[in-house]
N, C-alpha and C positions, 0 to 999 in steps of 0.2 A: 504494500500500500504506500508507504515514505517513498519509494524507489519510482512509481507513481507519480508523485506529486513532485519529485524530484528533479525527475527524468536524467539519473546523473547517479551511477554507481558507487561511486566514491562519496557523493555527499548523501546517497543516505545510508550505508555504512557510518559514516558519521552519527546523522539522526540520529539510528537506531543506539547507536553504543551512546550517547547523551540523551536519550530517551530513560535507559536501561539506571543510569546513572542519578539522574533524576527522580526516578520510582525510589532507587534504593533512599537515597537522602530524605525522600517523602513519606517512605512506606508507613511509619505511624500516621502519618494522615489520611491512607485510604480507610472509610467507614464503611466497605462491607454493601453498600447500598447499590454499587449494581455488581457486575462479572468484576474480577481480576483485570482478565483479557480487556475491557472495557476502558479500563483505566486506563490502561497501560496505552493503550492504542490511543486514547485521548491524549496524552501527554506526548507519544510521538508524532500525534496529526500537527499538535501545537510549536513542537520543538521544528519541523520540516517547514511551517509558516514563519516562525522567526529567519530560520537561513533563507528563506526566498526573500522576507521583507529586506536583509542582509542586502543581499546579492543583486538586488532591484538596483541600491545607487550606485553598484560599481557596471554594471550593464556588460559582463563578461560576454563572448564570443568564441566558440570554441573552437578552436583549431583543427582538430580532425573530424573527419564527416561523422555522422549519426551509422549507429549498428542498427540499431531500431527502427524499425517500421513506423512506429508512431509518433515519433521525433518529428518535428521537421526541421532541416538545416537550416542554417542562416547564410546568408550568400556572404561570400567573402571580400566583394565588391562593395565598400559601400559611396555612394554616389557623392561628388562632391557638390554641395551646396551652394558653394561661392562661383563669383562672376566668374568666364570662363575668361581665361587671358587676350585670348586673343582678340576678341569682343571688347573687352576693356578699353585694352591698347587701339584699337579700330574708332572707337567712340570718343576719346579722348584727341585723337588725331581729328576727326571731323569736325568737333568743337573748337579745333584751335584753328583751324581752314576756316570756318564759320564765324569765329569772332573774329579773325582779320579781316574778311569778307565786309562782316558789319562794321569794322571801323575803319574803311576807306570809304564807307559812305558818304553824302551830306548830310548834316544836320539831322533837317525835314525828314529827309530818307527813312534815318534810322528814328525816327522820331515813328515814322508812321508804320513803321515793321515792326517797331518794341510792341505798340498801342495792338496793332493788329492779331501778331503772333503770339507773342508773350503775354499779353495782356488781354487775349482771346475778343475782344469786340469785331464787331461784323462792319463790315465797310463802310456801314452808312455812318454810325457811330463812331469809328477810326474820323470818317473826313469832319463831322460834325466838331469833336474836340480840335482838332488841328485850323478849326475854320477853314474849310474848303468844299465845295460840291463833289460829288461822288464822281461826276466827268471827269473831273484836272486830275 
């Protein structure tokens, strides 16, 4: 059952032998009110949830595949999260083409690109703020 809940030969060998250890240091306190067996297996279902709750913040990964059918492996890949470099580097280049771009503008220009692009207003409102007809 530990072995079970385990899924990991070695740690519930463990369990079980600090299950076992447990009883003994306890046994004045079992009252008789249900099985032995009963006990016993409550104290190891409880000791096998402490080592998972353990083992949750360090998020181990096992290195060698599963023997077990009911296992499932973890992939050994795991996927990197962060920007991809290349992309990075690509975007940063086009920003710095872009803001050269915008500053050999005139003025006005960049006046009415910041308002339009950057500042998302619709053309009519871009010429409106800048005093100009939507024509010019």
């Amino acid at each position: 059952m530990v072995q079970r809940m385990t899924r990991n030969r070695e740690d519930s060998e463990d369990v079980v032998q600090q299950s076992f250890q447990k009883a003994f240091v306890h046994l004045k306190d079992f009252q008789g009110e249900s099985l032995f067996s009963t006990w016993l297996t409550r104290i190891a279902i409880n000791e096998a949830l402490m080592l998972l709750r353990r083992k949750r913040g360090s998020r181990e990964v096992p290195m060698a595949e599963s023997t077990t059918e009911d296992e499932t492996a973890l992939p050994m890949d795991v996927p990197d999260s962060g920007p991809n470099p290349e992309d990075s580097c690509l975007r940063r280049e086009q920003e710095r083409i872009l803001s050269a771009a915008v500053n050999e503008l005139t003025p006005g220009m960049r006046e009415a690109i910041e308002l339009r692009e950057l500042g998302e207003l619709s053309t009519g409102e871009t010429a409106q703020v800048m005093g100009l007809s939507v024509g010019q």
